[in-house]
N, C-alpha and C positions, 0 to 999 in steps of 0.2 A: 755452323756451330755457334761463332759470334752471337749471328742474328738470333737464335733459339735462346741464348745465357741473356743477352740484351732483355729480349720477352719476355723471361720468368722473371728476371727484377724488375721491368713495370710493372708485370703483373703482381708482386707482393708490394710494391708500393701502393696500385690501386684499390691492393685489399685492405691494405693499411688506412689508405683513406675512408675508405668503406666504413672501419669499424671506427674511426675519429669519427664520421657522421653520427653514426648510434651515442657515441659520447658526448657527442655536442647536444644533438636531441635529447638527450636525457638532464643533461645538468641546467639544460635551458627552458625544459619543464619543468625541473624543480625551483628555479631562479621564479621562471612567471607564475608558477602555483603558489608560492610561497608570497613574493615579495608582489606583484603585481596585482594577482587574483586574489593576495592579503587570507588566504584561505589557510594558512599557519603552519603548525606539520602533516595534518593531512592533506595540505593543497601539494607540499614539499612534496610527500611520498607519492601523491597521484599523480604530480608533473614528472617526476622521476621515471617511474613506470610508466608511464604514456610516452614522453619523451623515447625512451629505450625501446619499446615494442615498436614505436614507429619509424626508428631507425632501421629496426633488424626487420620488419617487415618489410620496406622497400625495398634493402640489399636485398635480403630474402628471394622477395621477386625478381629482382635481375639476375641474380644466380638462377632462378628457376627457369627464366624465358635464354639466358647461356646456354642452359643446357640442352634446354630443345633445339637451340640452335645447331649446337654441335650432332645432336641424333639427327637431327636433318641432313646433315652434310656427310654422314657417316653410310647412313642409310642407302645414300645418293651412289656413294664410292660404292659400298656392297652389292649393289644392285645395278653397278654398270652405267649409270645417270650421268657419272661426272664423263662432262667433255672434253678432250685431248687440249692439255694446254692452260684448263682451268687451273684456280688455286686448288692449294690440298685442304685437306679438312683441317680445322681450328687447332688441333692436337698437334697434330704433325709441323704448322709451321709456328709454332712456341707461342705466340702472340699478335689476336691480331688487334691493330689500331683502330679502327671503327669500334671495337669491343671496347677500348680502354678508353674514349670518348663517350661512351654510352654509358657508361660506370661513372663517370664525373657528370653527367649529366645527371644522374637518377640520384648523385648522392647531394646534389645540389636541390634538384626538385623534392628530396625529403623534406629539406631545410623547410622550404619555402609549404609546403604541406602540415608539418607539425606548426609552424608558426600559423595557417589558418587553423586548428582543431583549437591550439590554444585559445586563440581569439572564439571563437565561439564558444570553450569553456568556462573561459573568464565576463563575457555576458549572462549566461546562464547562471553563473558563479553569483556576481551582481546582484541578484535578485533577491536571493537569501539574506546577504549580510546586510545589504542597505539603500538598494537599488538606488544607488547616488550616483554621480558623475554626470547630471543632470546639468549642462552650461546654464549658468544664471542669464543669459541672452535670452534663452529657450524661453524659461520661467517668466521671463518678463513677456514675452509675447504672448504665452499661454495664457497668461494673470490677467494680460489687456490692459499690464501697464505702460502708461506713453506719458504722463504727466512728466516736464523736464522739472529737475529738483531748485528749488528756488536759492538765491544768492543767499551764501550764511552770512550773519552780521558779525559772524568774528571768523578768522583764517582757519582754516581746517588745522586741527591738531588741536587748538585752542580746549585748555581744559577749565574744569570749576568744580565748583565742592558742590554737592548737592547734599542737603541732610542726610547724611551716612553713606553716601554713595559718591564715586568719581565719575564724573563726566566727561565728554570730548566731544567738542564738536567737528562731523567728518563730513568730507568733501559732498554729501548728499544735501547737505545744508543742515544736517537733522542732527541733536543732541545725543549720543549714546551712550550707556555705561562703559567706561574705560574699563571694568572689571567685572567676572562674572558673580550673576546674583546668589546673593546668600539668603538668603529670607526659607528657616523651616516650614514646610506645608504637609498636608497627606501627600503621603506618596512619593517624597521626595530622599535623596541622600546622599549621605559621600560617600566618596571614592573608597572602595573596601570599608567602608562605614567605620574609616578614622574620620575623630575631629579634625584633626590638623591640616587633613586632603582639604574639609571645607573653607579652612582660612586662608587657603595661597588659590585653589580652584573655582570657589563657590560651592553649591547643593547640585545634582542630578536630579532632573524632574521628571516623570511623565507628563505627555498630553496634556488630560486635563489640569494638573496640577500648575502645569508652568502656565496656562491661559489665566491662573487665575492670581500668580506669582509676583507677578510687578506690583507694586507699590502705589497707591493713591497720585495722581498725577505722571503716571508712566503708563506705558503698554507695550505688550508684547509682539514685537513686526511682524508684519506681514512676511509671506516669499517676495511678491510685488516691491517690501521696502527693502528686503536683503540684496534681492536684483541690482536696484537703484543703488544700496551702497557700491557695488561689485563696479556695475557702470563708472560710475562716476571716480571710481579710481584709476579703473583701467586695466590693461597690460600684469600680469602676476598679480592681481588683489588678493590672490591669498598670503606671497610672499611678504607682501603689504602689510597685510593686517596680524602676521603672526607676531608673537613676541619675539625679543633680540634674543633669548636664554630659554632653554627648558625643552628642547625639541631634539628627538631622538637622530643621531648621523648627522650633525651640524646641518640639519637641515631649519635652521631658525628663520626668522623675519629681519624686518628693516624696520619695521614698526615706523612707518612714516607719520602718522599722527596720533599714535598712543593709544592706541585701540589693543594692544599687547594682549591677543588673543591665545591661553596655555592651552597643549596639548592634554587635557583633561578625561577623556577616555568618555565611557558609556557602561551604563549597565543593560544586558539584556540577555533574557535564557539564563537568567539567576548567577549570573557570572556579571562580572567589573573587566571590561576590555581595554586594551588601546591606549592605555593610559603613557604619554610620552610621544605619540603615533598621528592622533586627531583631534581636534579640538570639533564638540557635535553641539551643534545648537537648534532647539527649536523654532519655526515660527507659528503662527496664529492660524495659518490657513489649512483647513480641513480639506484632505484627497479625497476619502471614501470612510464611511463607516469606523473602517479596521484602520487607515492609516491617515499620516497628516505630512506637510511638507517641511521641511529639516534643511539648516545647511550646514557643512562641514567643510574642517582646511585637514590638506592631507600632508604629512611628513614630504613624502613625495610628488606633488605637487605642486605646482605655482600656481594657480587658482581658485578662487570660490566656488564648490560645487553647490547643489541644490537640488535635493530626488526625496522623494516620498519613503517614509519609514513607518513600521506599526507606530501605534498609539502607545504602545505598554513601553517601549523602550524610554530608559532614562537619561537623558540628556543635560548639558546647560542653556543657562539661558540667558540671555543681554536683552536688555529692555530698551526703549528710545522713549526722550520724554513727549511729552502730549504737546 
């Protein structure tokens, strides 16, 4: 009798756990749809219900292949099969152990299953918003950059006024806008097409517009020179280059040498995004036809990314002098 009362209370503990699986798979889809795959509340609701289908469908299945077990052994008893001495059928002895290891097993192996569907969601996901997360390492090998960056004649951080514009010189040796460009062009604009986004942000360019944005003795970098900054800082160069203020979940910078990079967002699909989230900047280097290469600092991230984006998307832009 013991043993049997023992059995049915594992046995609702393990169902118990069973359904925390489908719990955990759910709010851990929506956690990575939302915040990881950046895919907003439709990523939210589709990580949600993925999460939850794929929980109850494994229980699912192990409740299904229980069952056949137990008609197995049922069968066995009915038809005279069971041998003098064997166990009794699953029913009869309340609970068995092998069964309640096999349930911890399958609700563990859901985990570890909905965590790969996500992951291959979240690449495919990738593609659409910005296909970033490109290691600036990569880029520079792809570019066929190897040139080492020459010693600056003043310390990295070292700033100067340049006619209307702030400069800083950064650890790549190279002169860069401490702030992002403002200069009206076609095709360019602020952030929800206030003035006031363009005087604390800069303008939002496309493609062609920002190639042609920089200023008489400036130009617009390369991926190759983005790389090169990334390198030559190091370890978090995103955390690096962000600014110390303005970045959404205290996830701000250190601004080690004044390059105080705002999360300034993106237009694109006729919508203003991200604004607080990313700071998106273009470079000079054409991918294909349709797209160009980009780099971007992520809220959540410690790193400089760098991945290919359409042409039509608006972005900022930082110039380096000549």
């Amino acid at each position: 009798m013991m043993k049997k009362l023992v059995g049915n209370v594992v046995s609702v503990l393990i169902e118990v756990l069973m359904w925390i699986t489908v719990i955990v798979c759910a709010i851990g889809g929506l956690y990575i749809g939302y915040s990881e795959a950046k895919l907003g509340v439709p990523g939210a609701v589709g990580g949600l219900v993925l999460g939850a289908i794929a929980g109850i469908l494994l229980n699912t299945g192990w409740w299904l292949i229980s069952v056949l077990v137990e008609i197995r052994n049922y069968s066995k008893k009915w038809l005279g099969k069971t041998k003098p001495g064997s166990p009794a059928p699953a029913q009869e002895q309340g609970f068995q152990p092998s069964g309640s290891g096999r349930k911890i097993i399958i609700s563990l192996v859901s985990l570890v299953l909905l965590a790969g569907i996500i992951v291959i969601a979240k690449n495919f996901a990738g593609s659409d918003a910005e296909e970033k997360s490109t290691a600036y390492k990569d880029v520079e090998e792809n570019a066929g950059y190897a040139e080492k960056a020459e010693e600056p004649t003043e310390s990295p951080g070292f700033k100067t006024e340049s006619p209307g514009f702030k400069t800083v010189k950064m650890p790549d040796g190279k002169a860069w806008m401490a702030e992002n460009l403002n200069i009206e062009t076609g095709n360019s604009a602020c952030y929800n097409d206030e003035p006031e986004n363009c005087q604390k942000c800069g303008r939002l360019y496309d493609w062609a517009s920002a190639n042609t944005a920089c200023p008489k003795g400036w130009h617009l970098p390369s991926d190759a020179e983005w790389a090169a900054l990334g390198n030559a800082i190091g370890n978090s160069s995103g955390t690096v280059l962000k600014a110390k203020s303005g970045w959404n979940n205290d996830s701000n910078g250190t601004d080690d040498y004044g390059f105080a990079a705002l999360p300034c967002g993106r237009f694109y699909d006729g919508k203003f995004l991200h604004h607080g989230a990313f700071a998106f900047f273009w470079t000079a280097t054409e991918s294909d036809p349709k797209n160009a290469m980009g780099s971007a600092l992520d809220a959540n991230n410690a790193n400089l990314d760098i991945g290919k984006i359409s042409k039509s998307y608006k972005r900022s832009v930082r110039c380096i002098q000549n």
